[in-house]
N, C-alpha and C positions, 0 to 999 in steps of 0.2 A: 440519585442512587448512590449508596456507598461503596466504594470498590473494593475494600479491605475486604481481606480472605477469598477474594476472585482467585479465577484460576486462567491464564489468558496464552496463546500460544501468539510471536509475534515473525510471522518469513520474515526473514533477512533481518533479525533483531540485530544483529551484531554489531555492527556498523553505521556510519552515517546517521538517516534520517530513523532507520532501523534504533539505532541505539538510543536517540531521544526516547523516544517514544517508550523504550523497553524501561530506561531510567525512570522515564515521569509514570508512568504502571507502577512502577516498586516501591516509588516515594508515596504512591496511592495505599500501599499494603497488599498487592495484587500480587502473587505467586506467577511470575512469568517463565515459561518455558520459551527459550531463548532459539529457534530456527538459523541452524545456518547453510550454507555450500560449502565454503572452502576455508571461512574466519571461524575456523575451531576454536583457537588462541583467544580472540575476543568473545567470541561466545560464553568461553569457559570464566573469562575475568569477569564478568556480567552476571553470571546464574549460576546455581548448581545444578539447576535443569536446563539443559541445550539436546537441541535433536538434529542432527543432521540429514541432508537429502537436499537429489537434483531437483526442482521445480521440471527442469525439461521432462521427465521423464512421466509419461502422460498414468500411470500409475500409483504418482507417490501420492499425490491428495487424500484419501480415504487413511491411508499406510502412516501418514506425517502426526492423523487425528487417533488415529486410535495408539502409536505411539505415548504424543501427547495429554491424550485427555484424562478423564475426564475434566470439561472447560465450560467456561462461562463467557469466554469474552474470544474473538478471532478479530488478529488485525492482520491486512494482506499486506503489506507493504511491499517483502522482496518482487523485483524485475528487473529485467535488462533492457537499454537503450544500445540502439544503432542507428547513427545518418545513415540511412539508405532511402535512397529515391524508388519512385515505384520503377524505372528501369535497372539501376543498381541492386534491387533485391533480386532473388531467387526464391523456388518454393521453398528450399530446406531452410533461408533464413527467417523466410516472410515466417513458417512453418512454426519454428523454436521461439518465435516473438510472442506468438499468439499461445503457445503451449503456456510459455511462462509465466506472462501477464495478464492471462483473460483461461483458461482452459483450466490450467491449475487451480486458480482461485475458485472455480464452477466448482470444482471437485473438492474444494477444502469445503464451501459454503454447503454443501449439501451432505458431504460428511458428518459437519462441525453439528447441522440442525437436526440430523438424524439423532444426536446424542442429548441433546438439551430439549428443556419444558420451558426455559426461561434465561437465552442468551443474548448475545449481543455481537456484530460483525463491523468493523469498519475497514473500507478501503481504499489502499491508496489511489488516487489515478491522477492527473497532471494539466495545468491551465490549457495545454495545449488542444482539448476536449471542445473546446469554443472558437478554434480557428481551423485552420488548413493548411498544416508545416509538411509541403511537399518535401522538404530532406528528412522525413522519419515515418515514413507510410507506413511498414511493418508495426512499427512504434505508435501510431497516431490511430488505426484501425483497433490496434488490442485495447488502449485506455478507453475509446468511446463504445467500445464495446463491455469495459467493464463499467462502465457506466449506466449504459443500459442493465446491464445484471444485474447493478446494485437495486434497481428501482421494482424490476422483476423479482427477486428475491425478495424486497421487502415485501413486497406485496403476497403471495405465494407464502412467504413462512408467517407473517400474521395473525393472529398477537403474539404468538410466543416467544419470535426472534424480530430484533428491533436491526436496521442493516443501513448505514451508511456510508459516507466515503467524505475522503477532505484531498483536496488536489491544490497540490502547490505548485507555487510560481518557481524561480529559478534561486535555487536555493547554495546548493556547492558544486564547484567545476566536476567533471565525469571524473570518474575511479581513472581511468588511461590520461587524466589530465592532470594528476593534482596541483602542479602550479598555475592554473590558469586562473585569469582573472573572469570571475564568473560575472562580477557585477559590468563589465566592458562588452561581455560576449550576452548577456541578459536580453538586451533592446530596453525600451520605454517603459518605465515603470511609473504608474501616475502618482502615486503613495511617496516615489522617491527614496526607498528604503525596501534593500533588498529581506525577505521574510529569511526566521533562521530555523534550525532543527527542532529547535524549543516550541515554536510557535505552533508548528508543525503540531505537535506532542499534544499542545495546549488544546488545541482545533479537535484532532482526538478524544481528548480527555472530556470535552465538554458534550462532544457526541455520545459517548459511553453514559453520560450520567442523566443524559434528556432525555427522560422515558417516557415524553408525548411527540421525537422526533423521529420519524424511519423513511426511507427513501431519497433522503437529502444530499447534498454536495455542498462543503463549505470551500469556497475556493482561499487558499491563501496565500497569496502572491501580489501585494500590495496595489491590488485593484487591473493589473495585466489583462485578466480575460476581458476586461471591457474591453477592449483594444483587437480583439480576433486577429488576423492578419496584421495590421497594421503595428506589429515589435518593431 
């Protein structure tokens, strides 16, 4: 598939793993509309289309698309992480985990399909989908949950909308860390080479253009989820 002249909206483009993704879209020739929360500033030096809005807020999904559209391509990427254990969480956090990263994106993907005959959806979700990281239960519940959605939606919007996801390993220290040594704090990586923002993008880019692929996960994280438990 050719992406030039796509039209693609990307949550949390701004940033991070966001911002690969939104760069390697553009070098495609893809018209990205750039999503953010609170990185206006980068948003604005990226696109001259940016839309701002809370994820948390269990009404913006439908509101972010019809903003945005008319589109051809959704990638979910923006979420928030928290180490919280399942007795360290509360309803209101467990709550805002599950709004952001799995509830939202329901609401984007079924916004996104109501407007398109011939789209395409990828989302993010996280190696941690194949094991049991008792410090991020809030966080570990929404990504295998949007996992499941991805698979349920492909299925449900077929043929017209093609819907994946690519889940990476441990890629850069948390936003509240930035000097931390991600590749120390990581665990076992059997690849031996922590995966970067780019590759990320690449994983993406290659799901948008595989038009006999829908329901899949490319994990990339230099072979991690083999490992389940065992970081």
């Amino acid at each position: 598939m050719n992406l030039s002249g796509k039209r693609a909206l990307v949550t949390g483009g701004a940033v991070r793993i966001g911002r690969a993704i939104t760069q390697a879209l553009q070098a495609e020739g893809v018209e990205v509309v750039v999503h953010y929360r609170s990185s206006q500033e980068e948003a604005e030096a990226l696109s001259e289309y940016t839309i701002q809005g809370d994820l948390a807020d269990p009404s913006i999904g439908a509101d972010l698309i019809k903003r945005a559209g008319p589109l051809d391509i959704l990638i979910n990427n923006a979420s928030i992480f928290t180490k919280e254990s399942l007795a360290q969480s509360t309803y209101e956090s467990a709550l805002r985990e599950l709004q952001v990263n799995l509830l939202s994106p329901l609401e984007l993907i079924r916004a996104f399909c109501a407007q398109t005959t011939d789209g395409t959806v990828v989302n993010l979700l996280d190696r941690r989908i194949r094991g049991h990281d008792t410090s991020c239960v809030p966080y570990s519940i929404s990504k295998k949950g949007l996992e499941e959605l991805t698979q349920l939606a492909a299925l449900e919007y077929a043929p017209r909308v093609r819907v994946n996801a690519v889940a990476p390993g441990p890629i850069l220290p948390p936003p509240d860390r930035p000097d931390a040594d991600v590749r120390e704090s990581a665990g076992r990586v059997p690849l031996e080479a922590m995966p970067t923002p780019e590759q990320i993008a690449e994983a993406v880019l290659f799901l948008l253009k595989a038009e006999a692929i829908t329901g899949q996960t490319i994990y990339v994280d230099g072979g991690q989820h083999l490992l389940g438990n065992g970081v």
